[in-house]
C-alpha positions in Angstrom: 101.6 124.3 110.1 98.2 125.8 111.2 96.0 124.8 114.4 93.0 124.0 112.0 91.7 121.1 112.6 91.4 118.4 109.3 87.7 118.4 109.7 87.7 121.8 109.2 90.3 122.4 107.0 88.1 119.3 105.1 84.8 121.1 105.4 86.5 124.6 104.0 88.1 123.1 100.5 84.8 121.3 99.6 83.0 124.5 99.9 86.1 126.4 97.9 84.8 123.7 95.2 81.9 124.3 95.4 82.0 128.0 94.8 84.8 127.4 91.8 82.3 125.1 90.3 79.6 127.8 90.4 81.0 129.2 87.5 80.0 132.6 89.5 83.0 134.0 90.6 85.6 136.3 88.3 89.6 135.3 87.7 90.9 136.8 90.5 88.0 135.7 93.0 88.9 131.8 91.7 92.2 132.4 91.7 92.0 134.0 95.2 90.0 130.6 96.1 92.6 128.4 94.4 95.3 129.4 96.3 93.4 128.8 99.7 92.9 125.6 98.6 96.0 124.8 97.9 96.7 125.6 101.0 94.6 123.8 102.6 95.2 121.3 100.9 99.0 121.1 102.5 97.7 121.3 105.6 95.5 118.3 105.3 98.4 116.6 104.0 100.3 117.3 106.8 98.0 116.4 109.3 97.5 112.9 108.2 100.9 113.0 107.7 101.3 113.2 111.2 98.8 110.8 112.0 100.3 108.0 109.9 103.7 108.9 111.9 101.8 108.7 115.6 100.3 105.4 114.3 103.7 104.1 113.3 105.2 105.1 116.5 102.6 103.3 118.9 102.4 100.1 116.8 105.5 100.0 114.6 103.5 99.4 111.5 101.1 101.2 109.6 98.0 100.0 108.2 97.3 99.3 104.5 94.4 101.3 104.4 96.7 104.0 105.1 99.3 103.6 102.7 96.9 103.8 99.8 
């Protein structure tokens, strides 16, 4: 999906939500904004997707804390 890291991907949509918050930006600039997020919202999904897989494979199981 991309070669961004979740921490970074992570660190990116809070300050997205940050600026939407501002109340600063116009329509198109948050919508602009929105869709990044979105975006990097999938690939955060997808990375601990992955995780949960890896973890699964090496131990057969995956943890609670995960499943919530």
């Amino acid at each position: 999906m991309s070669e961004q890291s979740l921490e970074s991907a992570l660190d990116e949509l809070e300050e997205i939500v940050r600026e939407l918050e501002s109340g600063r930006l116009s329509l198109d600039e948050s919508l602009e904004l929105f869709e990044r997020g979105i975006r990097l919202v999938r690939i955060c999904s997808s990375k601990i997707e992955s995780a949960e897989r890896r973890i699964e494979s090496l131990t057969g199981v995956i943890p609670e804390d995960l499943l919530e």
